[in-house]
C-alpha positions as CSV (number, residue, x, y, z in Angstrom):
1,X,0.0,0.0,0.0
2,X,3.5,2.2,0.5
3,X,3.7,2.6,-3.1
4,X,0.7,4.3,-3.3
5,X,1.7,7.3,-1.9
6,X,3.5,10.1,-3.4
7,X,5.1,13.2,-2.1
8,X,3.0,16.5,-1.0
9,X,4.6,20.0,-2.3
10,X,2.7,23.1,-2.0
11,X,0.9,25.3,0.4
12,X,-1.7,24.1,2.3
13,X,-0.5,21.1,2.7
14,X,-3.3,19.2,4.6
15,X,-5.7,20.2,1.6
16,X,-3.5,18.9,-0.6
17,X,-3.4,15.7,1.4
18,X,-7.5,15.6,1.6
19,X,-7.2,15.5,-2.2
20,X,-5.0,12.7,-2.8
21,X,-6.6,10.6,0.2
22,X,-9.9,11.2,-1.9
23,X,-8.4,10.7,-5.2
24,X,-7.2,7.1,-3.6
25,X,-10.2,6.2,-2.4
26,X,-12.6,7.1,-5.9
27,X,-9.6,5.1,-7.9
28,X,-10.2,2.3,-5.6
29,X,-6.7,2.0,-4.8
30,X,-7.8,2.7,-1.0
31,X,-11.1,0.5,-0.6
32,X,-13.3,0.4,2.2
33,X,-12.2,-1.5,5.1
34,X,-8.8,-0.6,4.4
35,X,-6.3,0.3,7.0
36,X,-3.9,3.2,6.9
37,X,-0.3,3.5,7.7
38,X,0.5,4.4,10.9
39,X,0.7,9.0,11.6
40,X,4.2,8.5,11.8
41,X,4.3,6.0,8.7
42,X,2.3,8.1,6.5
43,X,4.0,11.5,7.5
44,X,7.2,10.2,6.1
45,X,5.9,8.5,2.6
46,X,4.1,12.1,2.2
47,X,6.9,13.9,3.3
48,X,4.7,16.3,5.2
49,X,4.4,17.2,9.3
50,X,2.4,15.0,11.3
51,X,-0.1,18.1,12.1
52,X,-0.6,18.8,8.8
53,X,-1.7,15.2,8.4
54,X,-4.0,15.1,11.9
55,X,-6.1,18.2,9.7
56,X,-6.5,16.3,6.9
57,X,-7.6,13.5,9.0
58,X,-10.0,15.5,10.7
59,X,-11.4,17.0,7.6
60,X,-11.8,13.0,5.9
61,X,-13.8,11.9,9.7
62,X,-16.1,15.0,9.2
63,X,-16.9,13.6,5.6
64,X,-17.6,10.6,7.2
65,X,-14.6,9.1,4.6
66,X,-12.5,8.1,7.1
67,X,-13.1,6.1,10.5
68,X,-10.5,6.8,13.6
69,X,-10.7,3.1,16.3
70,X,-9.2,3.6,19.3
71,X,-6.4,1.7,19.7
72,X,-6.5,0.3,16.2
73,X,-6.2,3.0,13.8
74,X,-7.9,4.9,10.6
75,X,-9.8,3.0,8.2
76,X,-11.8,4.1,4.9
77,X,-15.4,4.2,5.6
78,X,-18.1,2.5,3.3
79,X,-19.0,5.1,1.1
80,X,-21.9,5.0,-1.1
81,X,-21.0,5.6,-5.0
82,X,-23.8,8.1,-5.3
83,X,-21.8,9.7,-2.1
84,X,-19.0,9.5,-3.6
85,X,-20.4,11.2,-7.2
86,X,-20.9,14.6,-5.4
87,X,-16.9,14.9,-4.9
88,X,-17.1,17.4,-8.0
89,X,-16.3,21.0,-8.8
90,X,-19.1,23.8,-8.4
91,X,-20.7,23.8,-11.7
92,X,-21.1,20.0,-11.9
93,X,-22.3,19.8,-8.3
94,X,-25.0,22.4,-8.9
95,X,-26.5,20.8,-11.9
96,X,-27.3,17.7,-10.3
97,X,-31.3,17.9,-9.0
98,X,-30.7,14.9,-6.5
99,X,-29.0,18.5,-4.3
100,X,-32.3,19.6,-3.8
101,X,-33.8,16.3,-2.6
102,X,-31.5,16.0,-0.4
103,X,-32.1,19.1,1.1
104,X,-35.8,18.2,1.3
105,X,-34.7,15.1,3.5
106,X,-32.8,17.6,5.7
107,X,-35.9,20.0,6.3
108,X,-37.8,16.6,7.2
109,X,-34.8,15.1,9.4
110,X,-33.2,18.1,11.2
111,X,-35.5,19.8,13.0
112,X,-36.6,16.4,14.5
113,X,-32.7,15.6,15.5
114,X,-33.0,19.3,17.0
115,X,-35.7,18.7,19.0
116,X,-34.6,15.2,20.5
117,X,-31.2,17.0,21.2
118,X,-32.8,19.6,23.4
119,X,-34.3,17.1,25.3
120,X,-31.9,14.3,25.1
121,X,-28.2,16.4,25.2
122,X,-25.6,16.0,27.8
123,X,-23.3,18.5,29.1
124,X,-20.7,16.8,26.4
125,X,-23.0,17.3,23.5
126,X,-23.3,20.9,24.1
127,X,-19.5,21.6,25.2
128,X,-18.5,19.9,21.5
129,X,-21.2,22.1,19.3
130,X,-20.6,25.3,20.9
131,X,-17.0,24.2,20.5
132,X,-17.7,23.6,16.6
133,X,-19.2,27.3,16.4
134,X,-16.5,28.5,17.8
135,X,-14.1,26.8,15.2
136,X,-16.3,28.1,12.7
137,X,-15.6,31.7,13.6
138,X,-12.1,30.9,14.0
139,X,-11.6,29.4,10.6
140,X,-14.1,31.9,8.6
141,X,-11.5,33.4,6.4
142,X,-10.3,29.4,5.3
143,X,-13.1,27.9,4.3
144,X,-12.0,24.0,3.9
145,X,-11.6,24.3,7.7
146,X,-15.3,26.3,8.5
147,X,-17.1,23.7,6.5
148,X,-15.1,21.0,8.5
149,X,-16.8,22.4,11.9
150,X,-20.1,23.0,10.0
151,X,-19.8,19.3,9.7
152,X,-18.8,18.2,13.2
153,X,-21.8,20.5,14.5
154,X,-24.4,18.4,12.7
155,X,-22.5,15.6,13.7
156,X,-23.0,16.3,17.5
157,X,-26.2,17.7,17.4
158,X,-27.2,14.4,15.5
159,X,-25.3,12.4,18.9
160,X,-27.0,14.4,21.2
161,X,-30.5,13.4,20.4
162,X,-29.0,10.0,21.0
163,X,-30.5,8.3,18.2
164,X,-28.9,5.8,16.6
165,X,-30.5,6.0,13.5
166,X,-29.7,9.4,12.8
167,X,-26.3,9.3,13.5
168,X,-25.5,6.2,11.2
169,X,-27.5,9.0,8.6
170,X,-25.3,12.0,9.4
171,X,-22.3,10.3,9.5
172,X,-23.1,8.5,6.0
173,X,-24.4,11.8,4.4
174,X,-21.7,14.4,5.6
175,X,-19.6,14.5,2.1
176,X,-22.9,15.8,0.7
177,X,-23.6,18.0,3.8
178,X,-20.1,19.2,3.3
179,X,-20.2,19.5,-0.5
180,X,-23.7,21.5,-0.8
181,X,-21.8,23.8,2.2
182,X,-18.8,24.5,0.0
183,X,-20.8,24.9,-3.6
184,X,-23.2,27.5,-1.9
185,X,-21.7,29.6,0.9
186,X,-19.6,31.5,-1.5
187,X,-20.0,34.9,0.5
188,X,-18.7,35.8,3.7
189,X,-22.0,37.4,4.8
190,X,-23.6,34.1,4.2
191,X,-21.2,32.5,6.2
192,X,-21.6,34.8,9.3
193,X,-25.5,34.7,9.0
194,X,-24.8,30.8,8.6
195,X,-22.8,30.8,11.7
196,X,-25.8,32.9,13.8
197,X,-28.0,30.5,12.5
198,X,-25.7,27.6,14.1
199,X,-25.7,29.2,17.8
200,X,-29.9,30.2,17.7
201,X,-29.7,26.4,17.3
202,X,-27.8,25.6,20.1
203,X,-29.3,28.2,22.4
204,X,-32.6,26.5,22.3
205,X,-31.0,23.2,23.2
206,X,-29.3,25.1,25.8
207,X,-33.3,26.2,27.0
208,X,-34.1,22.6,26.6
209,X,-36.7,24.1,24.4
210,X,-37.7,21.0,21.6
211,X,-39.8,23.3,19.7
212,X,-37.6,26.1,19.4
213,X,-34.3,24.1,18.5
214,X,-36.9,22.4,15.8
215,X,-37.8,26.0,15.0
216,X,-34.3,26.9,14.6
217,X,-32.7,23.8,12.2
218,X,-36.2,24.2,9.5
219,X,-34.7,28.0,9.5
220,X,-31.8,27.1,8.9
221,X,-32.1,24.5,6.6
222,X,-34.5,26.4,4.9
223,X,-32.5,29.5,4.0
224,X,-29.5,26.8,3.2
225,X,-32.1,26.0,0.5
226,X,-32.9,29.5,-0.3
227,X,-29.0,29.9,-1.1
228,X,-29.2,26.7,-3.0
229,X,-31.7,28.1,-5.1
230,X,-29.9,31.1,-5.8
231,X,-26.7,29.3,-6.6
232,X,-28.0,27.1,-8.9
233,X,-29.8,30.1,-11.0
234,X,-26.9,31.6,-10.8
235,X,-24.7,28.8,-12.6
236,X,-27.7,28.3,-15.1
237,X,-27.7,32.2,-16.3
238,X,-23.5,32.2,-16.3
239,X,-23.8,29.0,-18.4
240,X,-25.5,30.6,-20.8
241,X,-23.4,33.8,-21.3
């Protein structure tokens, strides 16, 4: 599996990484189920610093792409190929109408996870998605990173309503969750207003208020739509220019 990997030049090194971990994985040269090296191991064969690798790594276990077991290591998660067919550049990602389905499972799903989270969250749940917000504002100005927290923020709110079921679907649909993020929050007032929308959401779990934290994520998700829309429209007119 050595052979496999090749050197990283560059800036932003752990991006670059993300890309080629990604690249691996849709060649099928990584498959799921597969094991890989060791931090140390894989720092040397990319010939990068084992911190710029732990941010990639945290970037591919927000996807949901990569699996951390304690004491046993990182594995490639089982991935979906229609999961996997979102990994494309803005224009092709906007173009494809499954997008907006999704999003209509979203505004069915989330405020539900929302409400059970008010009700259901312990004092870790909250800690790690008012961490998450935090990381967002933090990272604002590099957006890999911000849409990495956006991630891990639905992630935990999906944990804290303590529902299986919804956390196997969060954790399976976060490289779309991720990819609609990066295609549509182009501006940095969208981002901001974005992040706002994020903390309303965690005050009402805060309250232990079910309605209101339900009131919050179909907000939310709903003007994540609305930007959707607009991004969409907007590829469609540029396209035919």
């Amino acid at each position: 599996m050595d052979s496999i990997f090749t050197g990283i030049e560059n800036q932003k090194i752990y991006q670059k990484i993300v890309q080629q971990i990604r690249q691996l994985i849709e060649s099928g040269q990584l498959k799921p189920g597969d094991k890989l090296p060791s931090e140390r191991e894989l720092a040397q064969l990319l010939g990068c610093s084992r911190a710029s690798l732990r941010e990639a790594f945290r970037v591919l276990e927000s996807e949901g792409v990569l699996v951390s077991r304690h004491g046993e290591g990182r594995f490639v998660q089982e991935i979906h190929p229609l999961v996997m067919s979102y990994r494309f550049d803005r224009v092709d990602l906007l173009k494809r109408s499954a997008i907006l389905s999704f999003l209509e499972a979203r505004e069915a799903l989330e405020p539900k996870i929302a409400e059970l989270a008010a009700t259901r969250a312990k004092e870790e749940h909250i800690v790690r998605l008012q961490r998450a917000i935090e990381h967002m504002k933090v990272e604002l100005k590099d957006r890999q990173k911000e849409v990495s927290q956006d991630s891990a923020f639905h992630l935990a709110m999906a944990e804290a309503s303590q529902n299986f079921v919804f956390v196997t679907m969060m954790r399976t649909n976060l490289a779309i969750i991720r990819q609609v993020r990066e295609a549509t929050l182009v501006r940095v007032e969208r981002y901001e207003k974005s992040i706002a929308e994020h903390q309303d959401i965690l005050e009402a779990i805060k309250l232990r208020d079910g309605r209101l934290a339900a009131e919050m994520a179909l907000r939310h998700i709903l003007n994540l739509k609305e930007a959707t829309m607009a991004a969409i429209q907007a590829d469609s007119k540029g396209g035919n220019t």
